[in-house]
N, C-alpha and C positions, 0 to 999 in steps of 0.2 A: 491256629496261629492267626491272631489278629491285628493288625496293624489301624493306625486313626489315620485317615484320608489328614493329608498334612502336616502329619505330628512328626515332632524333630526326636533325635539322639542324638547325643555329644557323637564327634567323630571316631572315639577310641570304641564306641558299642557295635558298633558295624563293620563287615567286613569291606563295604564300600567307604566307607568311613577311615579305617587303616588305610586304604591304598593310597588315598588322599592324600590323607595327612604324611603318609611316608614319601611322596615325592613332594609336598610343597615346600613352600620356600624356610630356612631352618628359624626366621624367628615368627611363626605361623607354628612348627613344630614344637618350639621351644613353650610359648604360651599355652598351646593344648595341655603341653605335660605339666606344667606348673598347675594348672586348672584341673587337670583329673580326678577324677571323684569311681574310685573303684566299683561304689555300689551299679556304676550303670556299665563295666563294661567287659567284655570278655572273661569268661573263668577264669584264663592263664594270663590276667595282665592285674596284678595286686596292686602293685605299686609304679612310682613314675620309673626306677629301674626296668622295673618290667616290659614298662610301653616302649624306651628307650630301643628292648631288645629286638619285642617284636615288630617295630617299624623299620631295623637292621635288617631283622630277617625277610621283612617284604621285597625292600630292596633289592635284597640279592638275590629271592625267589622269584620277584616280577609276581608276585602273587601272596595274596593274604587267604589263611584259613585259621577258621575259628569258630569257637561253641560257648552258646551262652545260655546260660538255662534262670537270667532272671531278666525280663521278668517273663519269657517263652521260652521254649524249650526248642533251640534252632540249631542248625551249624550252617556257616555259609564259605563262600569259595570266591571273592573279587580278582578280576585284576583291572592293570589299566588301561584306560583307551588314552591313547597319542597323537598329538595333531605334529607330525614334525618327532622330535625329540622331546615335544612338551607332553605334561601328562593334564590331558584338559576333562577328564572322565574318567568313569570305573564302571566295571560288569559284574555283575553278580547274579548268585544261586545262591536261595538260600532256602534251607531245607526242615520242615520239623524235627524232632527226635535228641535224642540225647547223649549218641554216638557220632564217632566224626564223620565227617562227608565222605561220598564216594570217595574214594581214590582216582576215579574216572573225569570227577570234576573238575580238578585243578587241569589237566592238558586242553580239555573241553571248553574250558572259561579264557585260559590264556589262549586259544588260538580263534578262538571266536573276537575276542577284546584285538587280538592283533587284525583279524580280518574287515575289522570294525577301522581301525587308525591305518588302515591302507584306502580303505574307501573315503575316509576325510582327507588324505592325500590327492587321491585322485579326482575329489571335487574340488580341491582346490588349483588344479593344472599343476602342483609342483610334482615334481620327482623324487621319492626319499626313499630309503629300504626299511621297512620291515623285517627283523630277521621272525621264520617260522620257528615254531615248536622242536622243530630237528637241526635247526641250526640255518636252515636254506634264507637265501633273500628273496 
């Protein structure tokens, strides 16, 4: 797998890219999906319904997974990093192959991305809760 030092993808081709676009602001969402161009993104996202579902389903998972085999042969695993309640970053693994990612990944990535938006808390002197993987603050 090779990546060009630089080189961009629309944000529907990336796992870091989803998580993005699933919490930004909805007319930032709304112009992605008008803009979509299937050829660059995800197996399981054809059409703008598609996109539609799977930024739903980020949402509610707090985490994107996905496999794309054009034009690499990846799956990856984001979620996102939170300054506060804002979602100002994304984490990611992303992995060669053709099969979907660990199942290890996604608990792996979401609490790492949460131990990440506790740390930008705490350099920031506020106080905010993070909830953990298991539910804890």
């Amino acid at each position: 797998m090779r990546y060009r030092v630089g080189g961009r993808l629309p944000l529907p081709s990336t796992g870091v890219g989803l998580v993005l676009l699933a919490f930004a602001p909805p007319a930032v969402q709304e112009q992605a999906i008008a803009a979509y161009a299937p050829e660059h993104g995800d197996d399981d996202i054809r059409t703008p319904a598609d996109l539609r579902r799977v930024l739903a389903e980020v949402r509610r998972g707090d985490h994107a997974v996905g496999h794309q085999s054009r034009p690499w042969q990846v799956s990856t695993v984001a979620a996102p990093v939170r300054d506060g309640g804002e979602v100002v970053a994304a984490l990611s693994v992303v992995a060669s192959g053709t099969g979907s990612p660990n199942p290890g990944y996604g608990p792996a990535v979401r609490a790492t991305a949460r131990a990440i938006s506790r740390c930008l808390i705490e350099d920031s002197g506020r106080t905010v809760s993070v909830e953990t993987e298991d539910g804890h603050r």
